[in-house]
Residue, then its C-alpha position, 0 to 999 in steps of 0.5 A: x548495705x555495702x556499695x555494689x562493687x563497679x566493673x572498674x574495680x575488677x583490677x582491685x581483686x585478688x583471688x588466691x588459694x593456699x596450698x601445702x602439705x598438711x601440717x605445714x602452717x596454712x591456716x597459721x600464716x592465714x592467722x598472720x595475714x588476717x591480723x595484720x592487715x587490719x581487715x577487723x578489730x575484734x575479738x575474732x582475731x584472738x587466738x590461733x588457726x582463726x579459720x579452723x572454725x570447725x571443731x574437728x580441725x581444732x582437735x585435729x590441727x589439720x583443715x578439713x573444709x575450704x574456707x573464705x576470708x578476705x583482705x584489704x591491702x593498700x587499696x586491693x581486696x584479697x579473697x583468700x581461701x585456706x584448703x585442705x593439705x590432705x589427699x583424702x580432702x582432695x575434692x576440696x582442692x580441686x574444684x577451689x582451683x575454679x575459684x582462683x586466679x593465684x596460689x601461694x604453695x607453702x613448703x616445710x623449711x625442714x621437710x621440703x615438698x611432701x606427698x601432699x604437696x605434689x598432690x595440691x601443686x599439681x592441681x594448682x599447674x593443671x588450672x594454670x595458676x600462678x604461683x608463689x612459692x612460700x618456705x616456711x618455719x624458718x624458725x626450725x633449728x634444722x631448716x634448710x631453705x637453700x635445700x628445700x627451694x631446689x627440690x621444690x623448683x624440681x618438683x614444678x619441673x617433674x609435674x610439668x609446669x610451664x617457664x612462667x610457672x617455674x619462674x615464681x617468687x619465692x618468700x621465706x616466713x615463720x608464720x608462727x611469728x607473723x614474719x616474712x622476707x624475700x631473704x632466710x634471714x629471721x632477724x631481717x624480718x619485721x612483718x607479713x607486708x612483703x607477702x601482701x605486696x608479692x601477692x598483690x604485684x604477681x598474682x594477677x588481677x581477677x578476670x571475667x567480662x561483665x557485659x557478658x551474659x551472667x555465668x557464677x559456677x557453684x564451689x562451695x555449699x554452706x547453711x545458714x538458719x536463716x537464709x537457707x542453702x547458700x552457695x558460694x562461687x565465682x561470677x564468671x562473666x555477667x553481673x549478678x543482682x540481688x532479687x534478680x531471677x536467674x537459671x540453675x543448670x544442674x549437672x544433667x544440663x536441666x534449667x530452672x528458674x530461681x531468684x536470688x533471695x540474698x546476694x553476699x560477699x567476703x568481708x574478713x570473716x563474715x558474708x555481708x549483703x551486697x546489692x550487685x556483684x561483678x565478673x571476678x568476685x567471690x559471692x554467696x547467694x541465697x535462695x536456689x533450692x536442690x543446687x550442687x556444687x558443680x553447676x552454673x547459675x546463669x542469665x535467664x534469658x542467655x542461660x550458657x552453663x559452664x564445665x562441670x568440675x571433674x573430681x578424681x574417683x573415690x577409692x575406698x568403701x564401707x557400708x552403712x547400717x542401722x545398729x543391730x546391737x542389743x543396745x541400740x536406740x540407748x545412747x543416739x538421737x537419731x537411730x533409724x534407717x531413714x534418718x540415716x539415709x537423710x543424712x548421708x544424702x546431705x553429706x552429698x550435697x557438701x561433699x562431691x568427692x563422696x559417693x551413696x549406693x543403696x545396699x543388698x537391704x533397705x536399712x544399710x548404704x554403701x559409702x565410697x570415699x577418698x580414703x579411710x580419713x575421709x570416711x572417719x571425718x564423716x563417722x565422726x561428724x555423724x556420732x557428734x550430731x546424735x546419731x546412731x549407726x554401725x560400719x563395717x571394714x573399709x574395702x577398697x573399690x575395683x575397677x575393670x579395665x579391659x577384661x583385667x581386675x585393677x586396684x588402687x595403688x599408693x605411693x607412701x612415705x616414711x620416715x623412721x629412725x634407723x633402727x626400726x626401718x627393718x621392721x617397717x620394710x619387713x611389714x610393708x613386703x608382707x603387704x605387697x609394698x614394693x621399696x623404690x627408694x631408700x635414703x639415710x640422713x643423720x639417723x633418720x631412715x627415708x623410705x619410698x614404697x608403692x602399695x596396693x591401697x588393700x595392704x595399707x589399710x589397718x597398717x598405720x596404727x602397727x607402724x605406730x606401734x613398731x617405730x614406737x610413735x617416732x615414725x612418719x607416714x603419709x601416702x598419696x594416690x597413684x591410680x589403678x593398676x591390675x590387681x595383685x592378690x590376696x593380702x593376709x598380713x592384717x589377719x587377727x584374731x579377737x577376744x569375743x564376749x559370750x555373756x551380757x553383763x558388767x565387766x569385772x575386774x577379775x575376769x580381766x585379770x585372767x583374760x589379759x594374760x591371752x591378748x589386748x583387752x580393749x574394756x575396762x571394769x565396769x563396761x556394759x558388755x554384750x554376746x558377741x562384742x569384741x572385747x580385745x584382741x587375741x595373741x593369735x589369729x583365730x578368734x575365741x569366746x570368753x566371759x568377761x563378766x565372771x567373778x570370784x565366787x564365796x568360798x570357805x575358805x576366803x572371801x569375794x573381794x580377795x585378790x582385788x589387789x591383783x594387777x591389771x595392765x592398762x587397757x588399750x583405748x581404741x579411737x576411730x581410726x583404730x577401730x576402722x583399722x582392727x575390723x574384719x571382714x566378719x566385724x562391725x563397728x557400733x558408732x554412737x554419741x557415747x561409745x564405739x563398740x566393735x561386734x561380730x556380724x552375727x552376734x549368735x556363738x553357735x550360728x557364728x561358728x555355722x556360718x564360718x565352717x560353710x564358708x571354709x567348706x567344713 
């Protein structure tokens, strides 16, 4: 049992959150941190991205949850939390902003401040942090630190910082070497111990009186098998025990009783069990059944409840479902309508920036999110734990706002090589994208668009695709703006299965010469499953399981030798993108299918010529 932490130390605490665009190197530099500073010595600190403990962020190299870890630096105890650099993960950074006193803003040497980093940067100025400025990857062959230190400062000024914020120090790293200095000189730079020490002298002390009535608001949720649902927040005011009986204030402003079965808190990687914590700490406590991230665990006597975290509206929706298709129950653990619904609902309690509606029928649920990657994580999350489940198209969510039809809009930046900006401007106009700014540096294209959220969805796989993978994306949200139209530049048409059965070899031979086939020989295939995408925009049924017939003349297996062009293997995020309105999404532990709605040729044809009117 570790000793309870006194209210002398309050001034011996440092809570700082790390903030960047993604892929900047947040969780690398946290990698540096934790190894030198010589918090542990184990095997935790083997390897890189210690803290992308999740195994979608390892595939992914991006992060996904906040996570926690503390430091022990000359005395200081620094609570470090690595965030999301993702818009779509936005929910993360913004109710972490209650949990710190300091941030450290990571900015590329090269890239200089991104979409993202506007986006993270403004939640950290709206909380009133302090921040230090961190210009990373020094290491670049092309960085530009002295560029990249001027368009930062003239990113705090743009977002209203105040003259104590726009003064921040500024520390340039290669986290990838675990080095740092106050000047861009690699070879000055032995470790990370200027970094420790910038943080510990301008962060500032963390805050909160503990005389005060008890006060912890609610951030994060983790599980744990043992101890249940854990909660992890900051003590505001007061000082919290464990075994002491407290009062949950849930978001509707209710009181409940509850005991704190487990008081814990950050110790390097892990939670270690503690007597007391006082204002200021970072804790986890155990035994509050039906809490949620957002709410106040109060003094049960002076039970004041804190402000409930605001987070932005989600922006995109799909539809869950229980799988239809003739294979469904084959391949998932958990198939159900119910078990579905139960899962979903326990997303909620981690993910606040989600939203669950129940849909026209009892088995299929509306999902809003902050974006088709937010909604893919969890798809992806789901399918991993067994079960099985079908969606359809992400749509976007429209607003009415004054009697007028308002959408989302997003500003989105590219970066291409010269050649291809043509197309890509080309396309973005077909969906409604409207150029603000166009640059060209040494052979790169720069460009700025805004755009409904309707015209981006199912584009970034075509921009892939036309800058031929040497093109960039990245969008941020810019809000609702009167909407503007019908969009048809993501029409397709598909190659649609009319037979059950085995995939053939020859079959695919004849058919790949009319679009993009999407199976392989040997893929268990039903009636109305999307087997590729046809050259032109309206659908048409084939049979993919046809095979050469005996004849007198030659054998069955003549003309196996025939080419056959590679298959196009479709991931999650394609998938969501190719789908259309009349589409699904077959999602399950083994494979991803995509289907017509109605399944049945004849009734499909029905259906489609009374919607045109026919």
């Amino acid at each position: 049992m570790i000793t309870a932490i006194m209210t002398q130390e309050q001034a011996q605490i440092r809570n700082i959150a790390i903030i960047a665009h993604v892929d900047h190197g947040k969780t690398t530099l946290v990698d540096a941190l934790l190894k030198q500073s010589n918090t542990f010595r184990n095997a935790d600190a083997a390897g890189t991205t210690i803290m992308d403990s999740n195994e979608l962020e390892r595939e992914r190299g991006i992060t996904i949850f906040s996570k926690n870890a503390s430091i022990h630096w000359k005395g200081v105890k620094i609570n470090i939390v690595d965030t999301p650099g993702h818009a779509d993960f936005g929910g993360e950074v913004e109710r972490i902003m209650h949990l710190v006193d300091g941030c450290l803003l990571l900015v590329d040497a090269k890239e200089g401040p991104m979409p993202q980093t506007r986006f993270v940067l403004r939640k950290a100025i709206e909380a009133g942090h302090k921040i230090i400025v961190v210009i990373n990857k020094i290491d670049k062959k092309d960085a530009r630190p002295d560029w990249v230190l001027n368009k930062t400062f003239d990113l705090f000024v743009e977002l209203g910082a105040s003259d104590e914020q726009t003064d921040f120090p500024v520390i340039y790293a290669s986290a990838t070497r675990g080095v740092a200095g106050v000047e861009a000189d690699l070879e000055s730079m032995k470790d990370v111990t200027v970094l420790f020490d910038t943080m510990v002298e301008k962060i500032p002390a963390s805050s909160g009186d503990p005389t005060a009535p008890l006060q912890v608001s609610v951030v994060n949720l983790q599980y744990d098998n043992y101890k249940g649902r854990i909660v992890v927040g900051r003590v505001v005011n007061g000082v919290i025990h464990a075994g002491q009986s407290i009062t949950h204030i849930n978001r509707a402003g209710v009181h409940k009783p509850a005991k704190v079965i487990a008081l814990q808190i950050f110790d390097g990687l892990d939670r270690v069990d503690v007597n007391e914590v006082s204002a200021g700490e970072i804790v986890a406590v155990a035994g509050i059944e039906d809490i949620q991230i957002g709410e106040t665990i109060a003094d049960p006597v002076s039970s004041i409840a804190l402000p409930v975290t605001k987070i932005e509206e989600p922006t995109v929706k799909m539809t869950f479902g229980a799988n239809t298709s003739p294979f469904s129950g084959k391949e998932g653990q958990y198939s159900t309508s119910r078990n579905l619904k139960e899962r979903l609902e326990r997303e909620l309690l981690n993910d606040v920036a989600l939203r669950l509606e129940p849909s026209e029928t009892d088995s299929r649920f509306v999902v809003s999110g902050r974006g088709e990657l937010h909604l893919a994580i969890l798809i992806e999350k789901m399918r991993r734990e067994g079960y099985e489940f079908e969606v359809s198209r992400p749509q976007v969510i429209f607003h009415e706002e004054d009697g007028v039809k308002t959408e989302p809009f997003e500003s989105v930046f590219i970066e291409c090589p010269d050649s291809f900006a043509g197309i890509v401007i080309e396309k973005m106009g077909k969906r409604r994208g409207e150029m603000k700014d166009m640059r060209s540096e040494a052979g790169t294209t720069f460009l700025e668009f805004e755009i409904p959220t309707r015209g981006l969805i199912g584009y970034r796989s075509a921009f892939l695709t036309d800058t031929k993978g040497q093109g960039i994306l990245n969008s941020l949200l810019l809000g609702y703006r009167p909407c503007v139209g019908e969009i048809e530049a993501g029409a397709h048409g598909s190659l649609v299965s009319m037979e059950n059965g085995i995939v053939v070899g020859y079959a695919l031979r004849n058919l790949q010469a009319r679009g993009d086939l999407f199976v392989e020989p040997g893929t268990e295939v039903y009636i109305g499953m999307v087997v590729g995408q046809y050259s032109r925009t309206e659908d048409v049924d084939v049979n993919p399981c046809k095979e050469k017939r005996l004849s007198n003349m030659r054998s069955k297996g003549d003309g196996v030798a025939d080419a056959l062009e590679a298959i196009h293997t479709m991931t999650l995020e394609a998938c969501l993108e190719y789908l259309g309105d009349d589409e699904l999404l077959e999602v399950t532990p083994k494979n991803l299918r995509m289907r017509k709605t109605i399944l049945d040729p004849i009734i499909r044809k029905r259906d489609y010529a009374k919607r045109m009117g026919l």
